[in-house]
Every structure is written in structure tokens, then in C-alpha cells.
KOLVEXSE-889410 format. One record per atom (N, C-alpha, C): x, y, z. Coordinates in steps of 0.05 Angstrom, whole numbers, padded with zeros to 5 digits, always signed. Layout:
XYZ
...
This chain:
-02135+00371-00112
-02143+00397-00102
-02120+00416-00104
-02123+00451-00114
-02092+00462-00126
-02088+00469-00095
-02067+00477-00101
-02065+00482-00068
-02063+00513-00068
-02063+00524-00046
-02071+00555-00039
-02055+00571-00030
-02037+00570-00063
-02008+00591-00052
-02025+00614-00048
-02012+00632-00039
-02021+00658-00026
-01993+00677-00025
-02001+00697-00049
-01982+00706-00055
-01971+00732-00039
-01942+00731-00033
-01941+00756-00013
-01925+00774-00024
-01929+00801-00022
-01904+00816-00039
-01894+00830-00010
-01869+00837-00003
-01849+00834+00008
-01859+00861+00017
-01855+00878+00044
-01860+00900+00049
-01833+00927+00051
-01837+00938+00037
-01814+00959+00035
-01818+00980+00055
-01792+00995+00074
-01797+01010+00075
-01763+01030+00080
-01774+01059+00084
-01743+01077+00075
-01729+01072+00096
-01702+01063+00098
-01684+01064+00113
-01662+01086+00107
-01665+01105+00131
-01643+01125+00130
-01612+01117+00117
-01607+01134+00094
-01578+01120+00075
-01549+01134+00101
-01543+01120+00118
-01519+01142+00133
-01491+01120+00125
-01495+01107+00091
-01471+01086+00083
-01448+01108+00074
-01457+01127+00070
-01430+01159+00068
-01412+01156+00082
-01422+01157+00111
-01405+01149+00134
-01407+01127+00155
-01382+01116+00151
-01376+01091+00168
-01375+01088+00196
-01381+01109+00202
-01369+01116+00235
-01398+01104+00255
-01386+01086+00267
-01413+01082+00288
-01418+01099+00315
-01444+01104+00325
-01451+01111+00348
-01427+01103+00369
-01418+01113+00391
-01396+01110+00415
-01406+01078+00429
-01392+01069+00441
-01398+01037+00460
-01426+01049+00474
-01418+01068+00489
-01433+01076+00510
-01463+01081+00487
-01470+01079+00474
-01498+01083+00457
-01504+01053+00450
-01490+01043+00454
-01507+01017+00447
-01524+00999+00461
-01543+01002+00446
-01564+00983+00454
-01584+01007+00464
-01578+01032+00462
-01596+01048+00469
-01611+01064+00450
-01637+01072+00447
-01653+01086+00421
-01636+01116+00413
-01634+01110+00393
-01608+01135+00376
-01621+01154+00358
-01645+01141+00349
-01653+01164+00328
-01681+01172+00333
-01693+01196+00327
-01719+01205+00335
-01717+01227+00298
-01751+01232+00303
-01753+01247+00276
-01774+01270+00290
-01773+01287+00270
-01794+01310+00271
-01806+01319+00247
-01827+01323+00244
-01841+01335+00220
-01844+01375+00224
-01839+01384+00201
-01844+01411+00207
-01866+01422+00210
-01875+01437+00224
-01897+01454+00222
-01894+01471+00234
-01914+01494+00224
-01920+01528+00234
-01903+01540+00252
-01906+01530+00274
-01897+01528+00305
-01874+01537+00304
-01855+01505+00290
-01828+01511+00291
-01816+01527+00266
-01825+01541+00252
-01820+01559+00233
-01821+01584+00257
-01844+01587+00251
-01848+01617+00275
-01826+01622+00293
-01820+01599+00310
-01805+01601+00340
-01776+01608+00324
-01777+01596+00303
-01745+01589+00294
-01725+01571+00321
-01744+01553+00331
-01732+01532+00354
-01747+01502+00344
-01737+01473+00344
-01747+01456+00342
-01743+01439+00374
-01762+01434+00383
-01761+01405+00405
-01758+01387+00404
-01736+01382+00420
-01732+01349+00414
-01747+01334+00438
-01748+01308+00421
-01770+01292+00438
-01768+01282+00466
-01787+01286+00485
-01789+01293+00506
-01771+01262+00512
-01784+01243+00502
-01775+01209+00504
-01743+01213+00499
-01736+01220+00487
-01697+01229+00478
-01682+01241+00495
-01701+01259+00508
-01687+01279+00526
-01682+01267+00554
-01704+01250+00559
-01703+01230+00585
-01682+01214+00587
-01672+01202+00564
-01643+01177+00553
-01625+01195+00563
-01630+01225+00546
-01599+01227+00546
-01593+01262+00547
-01605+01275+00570
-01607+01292+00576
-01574+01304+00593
-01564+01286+00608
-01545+01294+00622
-01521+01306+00613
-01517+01288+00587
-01493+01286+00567
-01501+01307+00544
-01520+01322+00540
-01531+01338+00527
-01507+01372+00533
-01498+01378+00520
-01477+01394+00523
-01493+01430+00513
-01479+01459+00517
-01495+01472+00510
-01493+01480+00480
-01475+01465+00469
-01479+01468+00436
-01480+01433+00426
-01493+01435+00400
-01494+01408+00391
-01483+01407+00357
-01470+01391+00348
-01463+01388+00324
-01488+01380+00304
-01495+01387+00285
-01506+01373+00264
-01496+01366+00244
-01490+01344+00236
-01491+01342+00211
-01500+01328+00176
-01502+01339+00160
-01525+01328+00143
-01505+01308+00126
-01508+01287+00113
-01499+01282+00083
-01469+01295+00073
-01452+01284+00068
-01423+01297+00058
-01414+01307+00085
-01420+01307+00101
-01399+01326+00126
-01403+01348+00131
-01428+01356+00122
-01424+01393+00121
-01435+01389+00154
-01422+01404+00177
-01432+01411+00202
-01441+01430+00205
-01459+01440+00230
-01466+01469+00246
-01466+01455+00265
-01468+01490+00294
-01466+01492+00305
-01493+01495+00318
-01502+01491+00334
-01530+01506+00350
-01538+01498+00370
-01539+01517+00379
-01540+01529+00418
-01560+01511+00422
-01570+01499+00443
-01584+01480+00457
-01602+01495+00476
-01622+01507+00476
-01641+01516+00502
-01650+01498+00515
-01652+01506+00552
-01656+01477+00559
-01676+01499+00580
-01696+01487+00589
-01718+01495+00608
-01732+01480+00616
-01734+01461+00638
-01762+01458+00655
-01763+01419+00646
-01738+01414+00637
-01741+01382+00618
-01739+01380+00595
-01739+01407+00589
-01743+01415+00563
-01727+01417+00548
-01717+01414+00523
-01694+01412+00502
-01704+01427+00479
-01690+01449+00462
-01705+01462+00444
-01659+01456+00427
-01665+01453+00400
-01648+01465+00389
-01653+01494+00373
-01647+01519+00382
-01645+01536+00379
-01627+01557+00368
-01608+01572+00383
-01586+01593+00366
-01579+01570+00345
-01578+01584+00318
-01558+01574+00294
-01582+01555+00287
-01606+01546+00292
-01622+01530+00280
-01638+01539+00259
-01652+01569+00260
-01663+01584+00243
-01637+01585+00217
-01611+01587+00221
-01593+01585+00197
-01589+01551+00185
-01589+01538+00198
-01579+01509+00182
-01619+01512+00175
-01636+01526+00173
-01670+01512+00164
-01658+01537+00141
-01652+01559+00140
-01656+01569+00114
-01638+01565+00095
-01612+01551+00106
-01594+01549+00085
-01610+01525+00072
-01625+01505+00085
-01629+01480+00067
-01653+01489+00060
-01671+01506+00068
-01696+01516+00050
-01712+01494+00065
-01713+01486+00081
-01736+01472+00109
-01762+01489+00098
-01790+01472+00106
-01815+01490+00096
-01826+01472+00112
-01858+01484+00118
-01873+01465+00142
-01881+01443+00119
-01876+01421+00129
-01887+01384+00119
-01862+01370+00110
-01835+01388+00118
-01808+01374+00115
-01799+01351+00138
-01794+01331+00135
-01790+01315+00153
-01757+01312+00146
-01752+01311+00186
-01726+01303+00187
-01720+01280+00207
-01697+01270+00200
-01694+01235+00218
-01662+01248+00228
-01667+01250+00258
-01644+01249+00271
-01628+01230+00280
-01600+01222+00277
-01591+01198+00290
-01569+01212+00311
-01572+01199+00333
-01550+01209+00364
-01535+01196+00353
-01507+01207+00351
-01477+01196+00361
-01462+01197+00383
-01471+01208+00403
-01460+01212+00424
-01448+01237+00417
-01445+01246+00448
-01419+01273+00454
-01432+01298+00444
-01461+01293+00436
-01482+01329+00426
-01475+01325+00401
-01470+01302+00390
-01467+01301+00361
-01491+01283+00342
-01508+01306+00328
-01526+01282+00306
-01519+01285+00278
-01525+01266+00276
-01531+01262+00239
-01565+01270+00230
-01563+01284+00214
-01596+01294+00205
-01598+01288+00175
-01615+01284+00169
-01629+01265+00140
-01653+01296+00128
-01657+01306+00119
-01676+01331+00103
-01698+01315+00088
-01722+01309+00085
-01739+01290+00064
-01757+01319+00067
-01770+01324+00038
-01785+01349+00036
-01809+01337+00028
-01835+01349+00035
-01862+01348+00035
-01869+01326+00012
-01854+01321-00006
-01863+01294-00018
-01844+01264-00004
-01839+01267+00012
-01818+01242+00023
-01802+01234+00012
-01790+01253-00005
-01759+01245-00009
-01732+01263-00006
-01713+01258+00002
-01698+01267+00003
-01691+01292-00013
-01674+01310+00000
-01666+01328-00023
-01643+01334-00024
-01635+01345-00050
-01608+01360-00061
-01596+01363-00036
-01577+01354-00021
-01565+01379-00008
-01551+01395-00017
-01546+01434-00011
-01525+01442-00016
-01500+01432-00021
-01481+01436-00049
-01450+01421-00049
-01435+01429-00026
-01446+01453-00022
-01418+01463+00009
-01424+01490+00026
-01420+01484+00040
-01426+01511+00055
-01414+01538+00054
-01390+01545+00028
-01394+01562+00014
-01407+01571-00003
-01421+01548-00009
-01447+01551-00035
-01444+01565-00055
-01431+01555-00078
-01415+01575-00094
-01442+01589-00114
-01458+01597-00103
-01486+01597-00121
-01475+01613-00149
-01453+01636-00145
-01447+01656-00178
-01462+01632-00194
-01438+01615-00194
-01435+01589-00218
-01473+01585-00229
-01489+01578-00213
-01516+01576-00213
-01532+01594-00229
-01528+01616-00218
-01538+01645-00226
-01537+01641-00255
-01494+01646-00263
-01496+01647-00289
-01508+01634-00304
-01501+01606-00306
-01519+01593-00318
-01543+01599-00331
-01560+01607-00310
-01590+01617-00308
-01597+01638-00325
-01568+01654-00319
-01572+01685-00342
-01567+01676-00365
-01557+01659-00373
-01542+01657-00395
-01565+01648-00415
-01583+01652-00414
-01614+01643-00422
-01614+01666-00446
-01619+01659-00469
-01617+01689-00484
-01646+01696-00493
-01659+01669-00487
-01693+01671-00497
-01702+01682-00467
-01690+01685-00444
-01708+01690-00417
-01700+01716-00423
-01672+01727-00431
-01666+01758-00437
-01688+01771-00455
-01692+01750-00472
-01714+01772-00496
-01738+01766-00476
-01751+01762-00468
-01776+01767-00455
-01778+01777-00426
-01748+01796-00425
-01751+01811-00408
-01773+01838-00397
-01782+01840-00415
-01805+01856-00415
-01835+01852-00406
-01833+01826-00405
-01857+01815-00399
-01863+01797-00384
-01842+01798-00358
-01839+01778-00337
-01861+01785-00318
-01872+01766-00315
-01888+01770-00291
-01887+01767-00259
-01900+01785-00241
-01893+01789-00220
-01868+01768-00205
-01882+01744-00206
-01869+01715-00186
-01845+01712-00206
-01834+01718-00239
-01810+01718-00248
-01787+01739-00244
-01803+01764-00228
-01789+01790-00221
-01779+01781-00199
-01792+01769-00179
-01788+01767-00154
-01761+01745-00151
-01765+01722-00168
-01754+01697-00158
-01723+01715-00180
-01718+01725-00194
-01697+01735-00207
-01685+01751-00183
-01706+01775-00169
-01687+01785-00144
-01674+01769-00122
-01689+01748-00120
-01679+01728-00095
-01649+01725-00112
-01648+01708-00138
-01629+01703-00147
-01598+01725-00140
-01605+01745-00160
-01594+01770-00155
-01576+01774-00126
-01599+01771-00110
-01590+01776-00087
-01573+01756-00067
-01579+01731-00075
-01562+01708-00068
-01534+01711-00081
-01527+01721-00100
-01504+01719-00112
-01495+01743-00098
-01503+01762-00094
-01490+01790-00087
-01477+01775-00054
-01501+01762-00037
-01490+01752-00014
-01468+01733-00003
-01465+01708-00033
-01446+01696-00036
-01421+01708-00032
-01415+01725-00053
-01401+01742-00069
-01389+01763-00040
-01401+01766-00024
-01387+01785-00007
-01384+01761+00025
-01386+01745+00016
-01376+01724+00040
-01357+01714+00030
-01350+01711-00001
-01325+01706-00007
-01303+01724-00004
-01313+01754-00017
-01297+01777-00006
-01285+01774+00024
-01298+01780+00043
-01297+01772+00071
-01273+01750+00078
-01280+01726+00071
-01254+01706+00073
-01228+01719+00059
-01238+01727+00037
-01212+01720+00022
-01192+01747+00027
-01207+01775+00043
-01194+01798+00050
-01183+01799+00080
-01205+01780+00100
-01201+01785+00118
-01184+01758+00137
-01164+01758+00141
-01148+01742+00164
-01150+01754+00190
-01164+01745+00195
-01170+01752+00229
-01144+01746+00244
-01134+01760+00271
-01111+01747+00278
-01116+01739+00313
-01144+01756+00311
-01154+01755+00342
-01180+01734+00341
-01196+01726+00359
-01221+01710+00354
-01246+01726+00344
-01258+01711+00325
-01278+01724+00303
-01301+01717+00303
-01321+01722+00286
-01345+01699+00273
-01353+01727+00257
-01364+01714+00239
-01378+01714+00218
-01411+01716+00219
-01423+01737+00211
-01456+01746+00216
-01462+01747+00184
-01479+01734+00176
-01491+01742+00149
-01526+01746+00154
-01528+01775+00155
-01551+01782+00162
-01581+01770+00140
-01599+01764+00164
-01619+01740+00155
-01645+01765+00157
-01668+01764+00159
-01688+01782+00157
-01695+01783+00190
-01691+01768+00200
-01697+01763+00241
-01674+01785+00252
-01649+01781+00234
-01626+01806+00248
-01637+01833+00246
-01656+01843+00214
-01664+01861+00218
-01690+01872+00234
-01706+01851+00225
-01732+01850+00247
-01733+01859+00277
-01718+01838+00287
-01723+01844+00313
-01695+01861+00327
-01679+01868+00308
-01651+01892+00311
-01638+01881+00333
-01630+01855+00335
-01609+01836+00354
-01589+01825+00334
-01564+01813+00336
-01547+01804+00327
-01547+01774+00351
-01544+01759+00341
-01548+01730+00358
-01516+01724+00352
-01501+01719+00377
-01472+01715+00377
-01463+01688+00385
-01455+01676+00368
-01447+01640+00366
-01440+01638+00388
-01450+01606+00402
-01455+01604+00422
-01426+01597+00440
-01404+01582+00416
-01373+01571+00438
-01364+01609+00440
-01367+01627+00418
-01358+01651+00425
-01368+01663+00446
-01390+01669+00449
-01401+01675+00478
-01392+01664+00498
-01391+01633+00509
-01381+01623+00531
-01346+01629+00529
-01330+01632+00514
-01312+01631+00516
-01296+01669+00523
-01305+01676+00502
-01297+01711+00508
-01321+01729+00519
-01345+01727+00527
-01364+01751+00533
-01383+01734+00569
-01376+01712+00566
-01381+01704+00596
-01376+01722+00620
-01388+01739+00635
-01374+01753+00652
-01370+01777+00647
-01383+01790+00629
-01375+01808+00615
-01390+01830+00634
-01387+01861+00622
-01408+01876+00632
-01430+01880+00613
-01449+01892+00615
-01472+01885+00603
-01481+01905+00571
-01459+01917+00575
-01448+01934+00541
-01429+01928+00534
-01426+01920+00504
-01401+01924+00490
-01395+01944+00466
-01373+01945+00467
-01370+01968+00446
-01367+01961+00415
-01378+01969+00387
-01384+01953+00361
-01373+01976+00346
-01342+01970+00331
-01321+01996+00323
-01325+01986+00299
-01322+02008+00274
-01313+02004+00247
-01282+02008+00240
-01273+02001+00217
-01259+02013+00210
-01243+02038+00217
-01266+02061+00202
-01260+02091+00212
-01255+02088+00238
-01247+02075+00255
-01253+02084+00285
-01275+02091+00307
-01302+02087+00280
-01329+02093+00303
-01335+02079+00326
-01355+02092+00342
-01356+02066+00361
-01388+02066+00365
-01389+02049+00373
-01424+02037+00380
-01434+02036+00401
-01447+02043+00429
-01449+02025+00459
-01467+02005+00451
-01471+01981+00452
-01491+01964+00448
-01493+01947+00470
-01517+01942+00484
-01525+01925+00505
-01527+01892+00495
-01504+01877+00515
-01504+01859+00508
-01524+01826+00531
-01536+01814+00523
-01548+01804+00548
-01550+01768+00537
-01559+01751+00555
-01566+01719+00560
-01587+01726+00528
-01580+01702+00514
-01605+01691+00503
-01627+01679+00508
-01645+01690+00524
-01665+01672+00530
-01660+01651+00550
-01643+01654+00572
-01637+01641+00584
-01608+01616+00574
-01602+01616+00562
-01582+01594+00555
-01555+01607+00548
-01534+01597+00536
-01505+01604+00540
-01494+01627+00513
-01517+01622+00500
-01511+01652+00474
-01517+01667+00488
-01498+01695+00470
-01514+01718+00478
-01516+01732+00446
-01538+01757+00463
-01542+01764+00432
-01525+01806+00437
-01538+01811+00417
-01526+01843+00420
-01542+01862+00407
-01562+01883+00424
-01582+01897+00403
-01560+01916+00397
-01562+01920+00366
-01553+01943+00349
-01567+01951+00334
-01590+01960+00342
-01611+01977+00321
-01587+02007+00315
-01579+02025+00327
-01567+02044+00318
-01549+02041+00302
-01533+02016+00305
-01511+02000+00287
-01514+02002+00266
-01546+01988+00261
-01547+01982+00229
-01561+01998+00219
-01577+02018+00232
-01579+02046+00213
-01562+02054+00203
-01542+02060+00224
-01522+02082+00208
-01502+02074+00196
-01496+02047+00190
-01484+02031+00172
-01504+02020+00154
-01525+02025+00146
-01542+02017+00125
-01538+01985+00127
-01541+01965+00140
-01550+01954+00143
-01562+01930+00131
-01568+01914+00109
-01587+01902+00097
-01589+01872+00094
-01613+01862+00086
-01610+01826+00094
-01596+01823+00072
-01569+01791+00076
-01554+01791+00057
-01529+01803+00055
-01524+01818+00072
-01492+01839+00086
-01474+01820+00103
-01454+01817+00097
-01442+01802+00120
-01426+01819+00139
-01423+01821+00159
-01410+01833+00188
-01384+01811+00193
-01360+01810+00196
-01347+01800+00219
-01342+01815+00236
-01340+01806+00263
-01331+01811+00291
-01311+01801+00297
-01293+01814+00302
-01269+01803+00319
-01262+01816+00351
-01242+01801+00357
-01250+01811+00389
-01224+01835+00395
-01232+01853+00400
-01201+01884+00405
-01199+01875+00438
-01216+01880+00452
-01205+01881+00477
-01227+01861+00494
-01223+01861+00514
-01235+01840+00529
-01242+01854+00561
-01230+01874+00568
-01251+01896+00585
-01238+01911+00590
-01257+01930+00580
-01281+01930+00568
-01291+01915+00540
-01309+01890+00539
-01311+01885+00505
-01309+01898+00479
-01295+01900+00463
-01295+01922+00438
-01290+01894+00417
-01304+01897+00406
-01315+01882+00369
-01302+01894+00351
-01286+01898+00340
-01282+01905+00305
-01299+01900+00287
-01317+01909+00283
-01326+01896+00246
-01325+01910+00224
-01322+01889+00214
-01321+01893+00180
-01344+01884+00163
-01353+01905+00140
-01380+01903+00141
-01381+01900+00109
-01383+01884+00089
-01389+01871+00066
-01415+01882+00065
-01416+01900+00050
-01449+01911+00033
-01454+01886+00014
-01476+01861+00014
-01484+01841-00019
-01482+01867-00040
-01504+01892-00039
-01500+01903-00063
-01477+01914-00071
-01459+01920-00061
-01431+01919-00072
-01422+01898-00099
-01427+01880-00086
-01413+01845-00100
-01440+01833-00115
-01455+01842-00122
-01478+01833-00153
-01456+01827-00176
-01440+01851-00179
-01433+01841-00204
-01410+01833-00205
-01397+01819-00184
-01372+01806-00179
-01349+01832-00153
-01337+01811-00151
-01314+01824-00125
-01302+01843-00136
């Protein structure tokens, strides 16, 4: 009688690669659940806030600090403010920036791992379940890219006959390099000698005419403040701009709709702030036009 192998094929499945880095979770995490995931949708596009899971927040809510580290693959970190309400955990300020720098879209799934101390490791898998490119660096040297791209001499001759979605995706281009290009300017002109940050205006800065102010800068210099600060150029101008809580948590933000009128303004401009005085608050900035820097510094 044959006998009744029964053949099994072995079950696979994806294990987050974090063999980059060697560094384990703290004593105090062990033995306790470290990683949770989220899938994107609508919601958290819209809010420009993601929730973390209600089950996560219960573990480890106490030790939850008001900024948290992320970081992806190679080391690249951010920063982003923590909203906290009602049990509730939202990563918020600076989260809408680490989703557009990596180009996040709703059906992107991401796998968080806790390290302790408000520090995760985050994994990017895009709507087909795999992983993606990450950015080489968070100067993102995109020129280098661009050129490349131009250097097409058959895409040059059929310049004439590009159609709408080739006009469009060429201005994105265009315009990514002009924004690079004046964040390099920025570094490479400006040595701050007082405390700073860096604004590279996104389409939400113009939208809703707020400036969202990094969250250790807020707690550290504008805590306590009075409820205007003053926003100077160069020339000596000055600005009154009302400065207030983010939504309840430890950012603050700063409406300057009159600001960016009369400095023209545009998504893709970078702003630094540095700090003149401390009271009354007075900002310095320095204001990097992208269209300036299209065709180099």
C-alpha cells in the first residue's frame, strides 16, 4: 500500500527588514508588544494626523513624550508633535511633512516598531505591498534627477506636443528643483547664530495662511509668550502676527496671511526664522523665492 505523503509547501510571510540597524528595543520593552501598523486612507490624508492604536496607547501612553522621533531605513529621522486628547494619541505637527516627502497615498501601509523613549522605526510598503525607494537623504539632491531627465533630446523634440499630464508632471519637476535649490541656498548662506528652523512652504501653509512652528522650538522659546509676535525681514520690516496653541498640544503655529502677501509668498519658498528677541518675540526671516533657484543658485 504507497503510503500518503502529503505534500506541504512551507508558508511565507514578510518580515519587517530592521537588519540596517542593530540596535535593540530598551530592557524596559521587553517582552512587551512593540510594533503596530496602519493602512492609509482618506481620513488620514485629509486630517494630515494619523492614530495610533488605541491597544498601543494603553501599553505605553505615560512614557509617550510631546514630540516623537521617526525613523525610516538609513537613519533619516523627523520630528512630530504628538496630539494627545481624551486617550487619544494622534501623530500630528511635522506628520503631513515626513507623508509628502515620502509621497504616502491612501492604500500605503506602514509597520511601526516602538523603541522606547518616543522613538519608532517606520517601514513605507505602497499600495502594491512592497516596499519603497526611500529618499537617499533628506537633502534630496533632486537637481541631479531633474537633469538627467532633461537631458532627453528626443523628449526636447516633442516638445510641442506634450500632453496635458506631461506639462504638468514637468512643472512638478521644475518646481522641485527650484525648491531644492533654494534650501540649499538657505544652508549654505545662512549660519544662524541665534535659535532657528527652517519652513519650506507646503500648499496647507498657503491654504489655511498659518505657519506651524516645530514643536522642541515652541516649548523651548515661545512657551509663555504673549499672544503676538513680531515676523522682520531683512529691510527691517515688521509683521504683528498672532501667535497661539496648536490645537491644544505643545506646537504653536503663527497666522501670517499679511506676511505672505506682501512677501509673495509661494508653495516651495523656504522661510528661516531665527529668534531676535524673546520679549517681546521678534523672528528674523529670510525668505528663499524656489523661482529664483530653477536655474541654479
Amino acid at each position: 500500500m504507497a503510503a500518503n505523503n502529503k505534500s506541504t509547501t512551507p508558508q511565507t510571510r514578510v518580515v519587517p527588514n530592521w537588519s540596517h540597524d542593530h540596535r535593540r528595543p530598551s530592557s524596559s520593552m521587553a517582552g512587551r508588544p512593540s510594533h503596530f501598523f496602519k493602512t492609509i486612507v482618506p481620513s488620514n490624508i485629509n486630517d494630515q494626523k494619523l492614530r495610533i492604536p488605541e491597544s498601543f496607547v494603553r501599553q505605553f501612553e505615560d512614557e509617550l513624550s510631546a514630540v516623537a522621533t521617526l525613523t525610516v531605513p538609513y537613519g533619516h529621522s523627523w520630528q512630530v508633535g504628538l496630539e494627545k486628547a481624551k486617550k487619544k494619541i494622534w501623530f500630528h505637527h511635522g506628520w503631513q511633512d515626513f507623508v509628502e516627502y515620502h509621497s504616502i497615498r491612501c492604500g500605503y501601509f506602514l509597520i511601526f516598531r516602538y523603541d522606547g523613549n518616543s522613538k519608532f522605526r517606520v517601514l513605507v510598503l505602497d499600495d502594491s505591498a512592497t516596499e519603497i525607494q526611500y529618499p537617499r537623504s533628506k537633502s534630496c539632491k533632486f537637481e541631479d534627477q531633474v537633469d538627467v531627465m532633461e537631458s532627453d533630446d528626443a523628449k526636447r523634440s516633442r516638445q510641442d506636443h506634450k500632453s496635458k499630464s506631461e506639462e504638468h508632471e514637468e512643472n512638478m519637476l521644475v518646481g522641485k528643483r527650484g525648491r531644492e535649490r533654494a534650501i540649499q541656498a538657505a544652508r549654505l548662506m545662512l549660519k544662524p547664530t541665534s535659535p532657528s528652523f527652517m519652513a519650506i512652504l507646503r500648499p496647507y501653509h498657503i491654504r489655511q495662511r498659518t505657519l506651524y512652528v516645530p514643536v522642541e522650538f515652541s516649548i523651548k522659546y515661545l512657551s509663555g509668550h504673549d499672544e503676538f509676535v513680531e515676523l522682520q525681514t531683512c529691510d527691517g520690516r515688521q509683521w504683528r502676527a498672532r501667535c497661539g496653541d496648536h490645537r491644544g498640544n505643545s506646537a504653536k503655529n503663527i497666522g501670517w496671511a499679511q506676511f505672505l502677501g506682501d512677501n509673495n509668498l509661494k508653495e516651495g519658498d523656504v522661510c528661516v526664522f531665527e529668534l531676535l528677541k524673546r520679549k517681546p518675540v521678534v523672528l528674523n526671516v529670510s525668505i528663499f523665492h524656489a523661482a529664483d533657484y530653477v536655474n541654479g543658485v
